[in-house]
C-alpha positions in Angstrom: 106.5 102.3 65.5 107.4 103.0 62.0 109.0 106.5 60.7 105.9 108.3 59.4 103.8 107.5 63.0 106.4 108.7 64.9 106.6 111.9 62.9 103.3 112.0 62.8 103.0 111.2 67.2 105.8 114.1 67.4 103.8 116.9 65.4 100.6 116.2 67.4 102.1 116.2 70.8 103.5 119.7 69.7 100.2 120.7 68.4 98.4 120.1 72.0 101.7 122.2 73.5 101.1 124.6 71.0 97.7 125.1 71.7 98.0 124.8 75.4 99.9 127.5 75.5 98.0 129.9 73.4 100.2 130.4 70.7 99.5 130.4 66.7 101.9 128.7 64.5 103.1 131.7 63.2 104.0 133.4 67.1 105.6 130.3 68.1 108.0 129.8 64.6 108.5 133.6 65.4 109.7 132.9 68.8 112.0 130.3 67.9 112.9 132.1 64.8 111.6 129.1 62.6 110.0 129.7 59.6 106.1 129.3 60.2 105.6 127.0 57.1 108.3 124.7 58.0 106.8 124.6 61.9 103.8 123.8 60.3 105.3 120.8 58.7 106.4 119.4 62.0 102.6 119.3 63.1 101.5 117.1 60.7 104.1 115.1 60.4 106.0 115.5 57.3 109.6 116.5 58.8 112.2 114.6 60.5 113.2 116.8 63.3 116.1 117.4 64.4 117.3 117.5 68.3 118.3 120.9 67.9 115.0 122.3 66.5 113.5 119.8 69.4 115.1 121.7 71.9 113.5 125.3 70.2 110.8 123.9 70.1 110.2 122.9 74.0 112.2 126.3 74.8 109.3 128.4 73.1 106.2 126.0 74.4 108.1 127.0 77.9 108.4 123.2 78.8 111.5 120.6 79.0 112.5 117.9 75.8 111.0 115.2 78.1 108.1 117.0 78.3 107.4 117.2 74.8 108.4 114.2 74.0 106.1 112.5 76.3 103.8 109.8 74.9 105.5 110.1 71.6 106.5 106.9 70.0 
């Protein structure tokens, strides 16, 4: 799997977290104390995450890394 479908995989998965849970973009970046424009760019796939924002991210969707990471890539 190339760079940009991986991204891509990553931002959807947190999409269907996101939206599982309830929250807007703009609660969740909140939460984590992200800005809501650059969350946003995680969704659709335009930014290489890092393992530290990985780990803010599953901490506000209320799930573990493997759990968010699951089925991406």
């Amino acid at each position: 799997m190339d760079e940009s479908s991986l991204k891509k995989s990553f931002g959807i998965r947190c999409c269907q977290l996101r939206n599982h849970t309830g929250l807007s973009q703009e609660k969740l970046a909140l939460l984590i104390n992200m800005d809501r424009s650059y969350y946003a760019s995680i969704e659709t796939g335009l930014r290489n995450v890092t393992r530290v924002n990985m780990v803010e991210i599953a901490d506000g969707l209320g799930v573990g890394l493997s759990e968010l990471l699951r089925g991406v890539g």
